[in-house]
C-alpha positions as CSV (number, residue, x, y, z in Angstrom):
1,X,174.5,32.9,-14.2
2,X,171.3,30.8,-13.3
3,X,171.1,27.3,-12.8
4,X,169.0,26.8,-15.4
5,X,171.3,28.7,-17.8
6,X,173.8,26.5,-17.0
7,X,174.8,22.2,-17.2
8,X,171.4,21.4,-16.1
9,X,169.6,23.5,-19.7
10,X,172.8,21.7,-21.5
11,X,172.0,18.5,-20.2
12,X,168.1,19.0,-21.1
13,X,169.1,20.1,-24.4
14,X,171.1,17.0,-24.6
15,X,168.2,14.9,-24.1
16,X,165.6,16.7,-26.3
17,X,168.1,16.3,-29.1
18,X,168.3,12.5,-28.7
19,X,164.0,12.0,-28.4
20,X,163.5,14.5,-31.7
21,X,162.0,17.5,-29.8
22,X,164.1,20.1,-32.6
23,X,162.1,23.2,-31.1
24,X,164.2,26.2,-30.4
25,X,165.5,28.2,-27.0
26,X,165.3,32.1,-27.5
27,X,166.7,35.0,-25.6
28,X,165.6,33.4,-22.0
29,X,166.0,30.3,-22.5
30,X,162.3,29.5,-23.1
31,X,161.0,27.1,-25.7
32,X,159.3,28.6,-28.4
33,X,157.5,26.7,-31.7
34,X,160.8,28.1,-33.8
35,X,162.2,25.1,-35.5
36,X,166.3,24.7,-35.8
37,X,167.5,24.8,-39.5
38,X,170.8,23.9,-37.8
39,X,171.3,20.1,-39.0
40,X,172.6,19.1,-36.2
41,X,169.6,20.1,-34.1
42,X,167.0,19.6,-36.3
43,X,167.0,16.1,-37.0
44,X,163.8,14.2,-35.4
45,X,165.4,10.8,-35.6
46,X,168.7,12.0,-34.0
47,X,168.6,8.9,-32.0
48,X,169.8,6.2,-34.8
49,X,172.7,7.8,-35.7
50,X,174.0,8.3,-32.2
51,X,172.9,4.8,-31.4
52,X,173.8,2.6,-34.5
53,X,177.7,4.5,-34.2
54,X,178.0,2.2,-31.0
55,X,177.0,-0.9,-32.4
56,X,180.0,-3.5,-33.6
57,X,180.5,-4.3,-37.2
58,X,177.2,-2.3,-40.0
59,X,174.6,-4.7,-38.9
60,X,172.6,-2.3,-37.2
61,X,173.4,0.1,-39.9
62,X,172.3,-2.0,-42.6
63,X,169.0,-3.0,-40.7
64,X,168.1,1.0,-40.4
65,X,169.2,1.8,-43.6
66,X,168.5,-0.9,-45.7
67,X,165.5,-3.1,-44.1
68,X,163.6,0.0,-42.7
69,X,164.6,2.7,-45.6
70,X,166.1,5.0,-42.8
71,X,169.4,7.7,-43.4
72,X,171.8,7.9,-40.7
73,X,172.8,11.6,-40.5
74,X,176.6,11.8,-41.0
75,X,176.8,15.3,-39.3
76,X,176.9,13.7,-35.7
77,X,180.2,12.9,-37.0
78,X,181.0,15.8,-38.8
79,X,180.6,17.5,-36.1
80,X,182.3,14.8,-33.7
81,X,183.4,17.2,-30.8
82,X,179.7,18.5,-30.3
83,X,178.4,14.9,-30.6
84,X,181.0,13.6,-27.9
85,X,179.5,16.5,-25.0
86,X,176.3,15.0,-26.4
87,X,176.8,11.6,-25.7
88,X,178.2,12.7,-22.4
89,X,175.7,15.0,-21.3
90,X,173.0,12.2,-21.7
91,X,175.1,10.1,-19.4
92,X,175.2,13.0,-17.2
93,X,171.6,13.0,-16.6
94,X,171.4,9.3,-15.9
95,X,174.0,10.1,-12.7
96,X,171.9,12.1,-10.6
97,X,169.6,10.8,-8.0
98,X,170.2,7.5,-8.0
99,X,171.5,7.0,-4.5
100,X,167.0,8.6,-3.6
101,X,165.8,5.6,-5.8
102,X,163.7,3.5,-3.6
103,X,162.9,0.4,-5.7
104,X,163.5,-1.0,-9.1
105,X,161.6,0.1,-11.8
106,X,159.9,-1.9,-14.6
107,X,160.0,-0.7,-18.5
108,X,158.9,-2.3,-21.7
109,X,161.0,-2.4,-25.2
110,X,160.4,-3.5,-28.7
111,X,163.7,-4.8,-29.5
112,X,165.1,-6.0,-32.8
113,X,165.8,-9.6,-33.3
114,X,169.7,-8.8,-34.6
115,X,170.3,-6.4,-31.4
116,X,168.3,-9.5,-29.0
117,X,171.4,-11.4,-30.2
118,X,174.4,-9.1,-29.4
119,X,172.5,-8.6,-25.9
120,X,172.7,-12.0,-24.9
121,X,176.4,-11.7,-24.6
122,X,175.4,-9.8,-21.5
123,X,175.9,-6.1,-21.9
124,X,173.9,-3.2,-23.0
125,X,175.9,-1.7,-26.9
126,X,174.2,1.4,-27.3
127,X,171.7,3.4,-25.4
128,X,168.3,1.6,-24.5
129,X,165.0,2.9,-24.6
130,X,162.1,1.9,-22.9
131,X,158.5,2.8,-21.8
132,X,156.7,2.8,-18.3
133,X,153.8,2.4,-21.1
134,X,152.2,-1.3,-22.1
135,X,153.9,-3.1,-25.4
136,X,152.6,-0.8,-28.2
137,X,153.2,-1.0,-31.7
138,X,154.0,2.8,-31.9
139,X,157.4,1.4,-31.0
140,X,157.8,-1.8,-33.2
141,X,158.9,0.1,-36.6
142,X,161.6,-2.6,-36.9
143,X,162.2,-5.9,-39.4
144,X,162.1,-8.4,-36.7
145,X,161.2,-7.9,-33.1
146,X,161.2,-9.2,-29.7
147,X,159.5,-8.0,-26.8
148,X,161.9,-7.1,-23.6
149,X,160.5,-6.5,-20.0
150,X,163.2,-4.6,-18.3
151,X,164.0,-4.7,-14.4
152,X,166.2,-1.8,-13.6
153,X,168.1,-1.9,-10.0
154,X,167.7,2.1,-8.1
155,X,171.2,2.6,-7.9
156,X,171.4,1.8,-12.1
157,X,172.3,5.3,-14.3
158,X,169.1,6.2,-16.5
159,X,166.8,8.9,-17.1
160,X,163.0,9.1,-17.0
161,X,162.2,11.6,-19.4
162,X,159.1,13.0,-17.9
163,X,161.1,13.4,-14.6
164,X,164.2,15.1,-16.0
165,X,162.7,17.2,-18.5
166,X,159.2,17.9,-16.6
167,X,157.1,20.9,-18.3
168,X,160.2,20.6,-21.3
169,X,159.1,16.7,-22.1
170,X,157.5,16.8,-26.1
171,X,156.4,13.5,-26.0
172,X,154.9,12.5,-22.8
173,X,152.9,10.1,-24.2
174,X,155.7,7.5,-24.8
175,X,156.7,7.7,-20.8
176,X,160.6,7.2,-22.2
177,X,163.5,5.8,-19.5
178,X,166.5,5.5,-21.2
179,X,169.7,2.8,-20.1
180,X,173.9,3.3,-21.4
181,X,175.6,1.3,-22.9
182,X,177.8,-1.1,-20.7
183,X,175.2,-2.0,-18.5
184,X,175.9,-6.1,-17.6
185,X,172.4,-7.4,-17.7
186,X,171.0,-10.8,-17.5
187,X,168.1,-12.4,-20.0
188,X,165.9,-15.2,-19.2
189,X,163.5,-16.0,-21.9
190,X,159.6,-16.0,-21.0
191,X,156.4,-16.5,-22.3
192,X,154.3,-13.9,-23.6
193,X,150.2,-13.7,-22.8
194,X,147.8,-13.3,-25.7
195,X,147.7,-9.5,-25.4
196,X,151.5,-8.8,-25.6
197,X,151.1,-10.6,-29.0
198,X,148.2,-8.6,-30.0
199,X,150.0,-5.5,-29.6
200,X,152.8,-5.3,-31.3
201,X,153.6,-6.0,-35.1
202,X,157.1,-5.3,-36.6
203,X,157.6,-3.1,-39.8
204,X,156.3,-6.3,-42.0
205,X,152.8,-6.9,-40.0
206,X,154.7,-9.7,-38.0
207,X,153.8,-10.5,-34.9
208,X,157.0,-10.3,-31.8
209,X,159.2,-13.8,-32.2
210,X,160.4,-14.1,-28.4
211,X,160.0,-12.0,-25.0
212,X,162.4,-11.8,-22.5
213,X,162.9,-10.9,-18.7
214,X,165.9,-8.5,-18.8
215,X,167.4,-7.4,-15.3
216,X,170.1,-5.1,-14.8
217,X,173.5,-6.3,-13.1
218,X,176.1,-3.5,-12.6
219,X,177.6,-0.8,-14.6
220,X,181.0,-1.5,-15.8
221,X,183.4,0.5,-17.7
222,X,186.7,-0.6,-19.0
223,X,189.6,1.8,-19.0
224,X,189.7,2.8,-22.7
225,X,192.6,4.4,-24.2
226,X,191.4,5.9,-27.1
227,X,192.1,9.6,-27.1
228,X,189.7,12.4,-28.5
229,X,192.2,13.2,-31.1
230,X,192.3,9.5,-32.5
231,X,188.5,10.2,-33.1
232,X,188.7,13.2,-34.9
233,X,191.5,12.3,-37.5
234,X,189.2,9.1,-38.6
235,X,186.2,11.1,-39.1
236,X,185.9,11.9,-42.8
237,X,186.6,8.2,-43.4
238,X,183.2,7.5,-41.2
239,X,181.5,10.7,-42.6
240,X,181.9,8.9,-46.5
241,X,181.0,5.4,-44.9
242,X,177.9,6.8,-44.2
243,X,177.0,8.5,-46.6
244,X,177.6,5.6,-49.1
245,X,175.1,3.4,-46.3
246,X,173.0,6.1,-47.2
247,X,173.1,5.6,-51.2
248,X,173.1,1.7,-50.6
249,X,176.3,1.2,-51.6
250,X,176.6,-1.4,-49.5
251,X,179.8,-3.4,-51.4
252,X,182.0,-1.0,-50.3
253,X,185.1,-1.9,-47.6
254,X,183.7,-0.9,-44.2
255,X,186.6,-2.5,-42.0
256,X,188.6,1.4,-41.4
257,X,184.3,2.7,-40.3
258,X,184.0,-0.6,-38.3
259,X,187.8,0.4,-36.4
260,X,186.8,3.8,-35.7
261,X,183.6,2.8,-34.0
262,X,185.3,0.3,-31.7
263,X,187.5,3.8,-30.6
264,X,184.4,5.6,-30.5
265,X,183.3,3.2,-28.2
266,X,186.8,2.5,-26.2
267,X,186.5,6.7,-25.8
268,X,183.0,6.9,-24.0
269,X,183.7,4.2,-22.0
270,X,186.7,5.8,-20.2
271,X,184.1,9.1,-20.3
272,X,181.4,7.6,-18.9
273,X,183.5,5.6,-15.9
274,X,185.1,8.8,-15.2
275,X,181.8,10.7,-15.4
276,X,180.4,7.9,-13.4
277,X,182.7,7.7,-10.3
278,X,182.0,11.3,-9.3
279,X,178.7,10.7,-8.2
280,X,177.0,10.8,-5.3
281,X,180.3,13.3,-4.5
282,X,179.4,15.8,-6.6
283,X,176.1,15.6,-6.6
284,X,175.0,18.4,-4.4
285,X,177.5,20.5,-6.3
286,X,176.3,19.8,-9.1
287,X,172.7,20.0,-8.6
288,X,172.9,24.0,-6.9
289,X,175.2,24.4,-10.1
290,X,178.2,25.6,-7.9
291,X,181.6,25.9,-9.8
292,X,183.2,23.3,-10.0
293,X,184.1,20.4,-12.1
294,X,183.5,16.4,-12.1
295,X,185.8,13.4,-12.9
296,X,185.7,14.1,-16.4
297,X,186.5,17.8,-16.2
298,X,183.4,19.2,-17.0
299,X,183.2,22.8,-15.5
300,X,179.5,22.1,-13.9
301,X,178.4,26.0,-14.6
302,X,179.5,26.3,-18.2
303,X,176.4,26.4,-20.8
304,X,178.0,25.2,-24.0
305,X,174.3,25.0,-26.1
306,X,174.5,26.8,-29.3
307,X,172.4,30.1,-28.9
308,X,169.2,30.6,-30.8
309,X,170.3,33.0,-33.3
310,X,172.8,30.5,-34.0
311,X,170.0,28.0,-35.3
């Protein structure tokens, strides 16, 4: 099988599901204008869901759903086992390479004021994204924001966009580097210059409330203990918590939804560490797409993405 037919198309796959790029594979693997009716693939704002699942507590939930009159698509958790190798894959493609990065690299967020406050307790929740762009307000859709300048250390995992997707990258324009979760990080607070404030407004017309100097630390997983099984038994309870988010039926008790996220969680963070402490050993290995497997068991040569005329 070719390289390309194998993790590394996953892994891209993986990523062009997370930025919204829905556009279909056919026979060879090319991208064609074909849209995906498959829900899973064909939702633009794919990201949310897969983000606002690793935050604590509905906060982030209710600010989506509620402040900025978003849905949060309860088939990434319908369809749990898919969404797992998802979350996974991503995390793949921040492993590679960083042992050939020769300095730190500086990105730019929009950040919301309720997520600036969980980040001060010194660890990255969900997955980050950021621009090698200037502050814009393309990226300020939010009720509340802050402005984030973000020094991230070489041997950090993340993912530029542009280089790991290349010809494959639908949005170029927004220059996207994406951070994990459970990166420790450090925040000083700064002041911003006149045109940081003139270009950004939040969802409201508001101008950005604070900036802040965010460097990166380490990457630190714990061992979690949560198996995949425990995940996929509380599903449909989190599949109906959703969907009531979704129809704003917001009085409901959320406290078995909230419990089954902290196991989502507790699950990708024994993923990730395993997936993590393969590399740089693998790396050749994987790269050439030689059989084989990492830490976490993943047979490197295996191309589990859904075929086009599955769409």
């Amino acid at each position: 099988m070719d390289n390309d037919f194998g993790l590394k198309r996953r892994i891209k796959d993986a990523l062009r599901l997370y930025e919204g790029d829905t556009r279909v594979r056919d026979e060879n693997g090319q991208l064609c204008p074909r849209q995906w009716a498959d829900p899973f693939r064909k939702d633009e704002k794919a990201y949310q869901t897969l983000n606002a699942l690793l935050f604590p507590g509905i906060s982030n939930e209710r600010a989506r759903i509620f402040k900025e009159n978003r849905q949060l698509n309860p088939v990434y958790v319908q369809r749990l086992e898919e969404t797992l190798e998802v979350y996974c894959d991503i995390f793949r493609s921040m492993c590679w390479g960083r042992e050939d990065r020769p300095e730190e690299l500086v990105v730019r967020r929009v950040e919301r004021m309720d997520s600036v406050e969980l980040l001060k307790k010194g660890r990255t929740i969900s997955f980050v994204s950021a621009s090698k762009a200037p502050y814009s307000s393309s990226f300020s859709q939010k009720d509340g924001v802050a402005l984030m300048e973000i020094h991230i250390k070489p041997d950090m995992p993340y993912v530029d966009f542009q280089k790991a997707l290349g010809e494959e990258y639908a949005r170029r324009d927004e220059k996207e580097v994406l951070l994990p979760p459970f990166v420790e990080i450090s925040m000083e607070k700064v002041e911003m210059n006149k045109a940081e404030k003139k270009a950004v407004r939040d969802l409201k017309g508001s101008r950005p409330e604070e900036k802040y100097k965010v460097e990166t630390k380490r990457f630190s997983c714990y061992s979690g203990e949560t198996e995949e099984d425990e995940l996929l038994r509380g599903r449909e309870t989190a599949v109906e918590a959703l969907k009531a988010m979704n129809r704003g039926e917001w009085q409901q008790d959320f406290s078995a939804y909230i419990a089954w996220k902290r196991q989502l969680r507790d699950y990708l963070e024994n993923r990730f560490w395993r997936i993590w402490t393969s590399f740089p050993e693998n790396h050749l290995q994987q790269l050439t797409g030689e059989k084989g497997s990492d830490a976490d068991g993943q047979q490197v040569n295996a191309d589990s993405r859904p075929d086009a005329k599955n769409q």
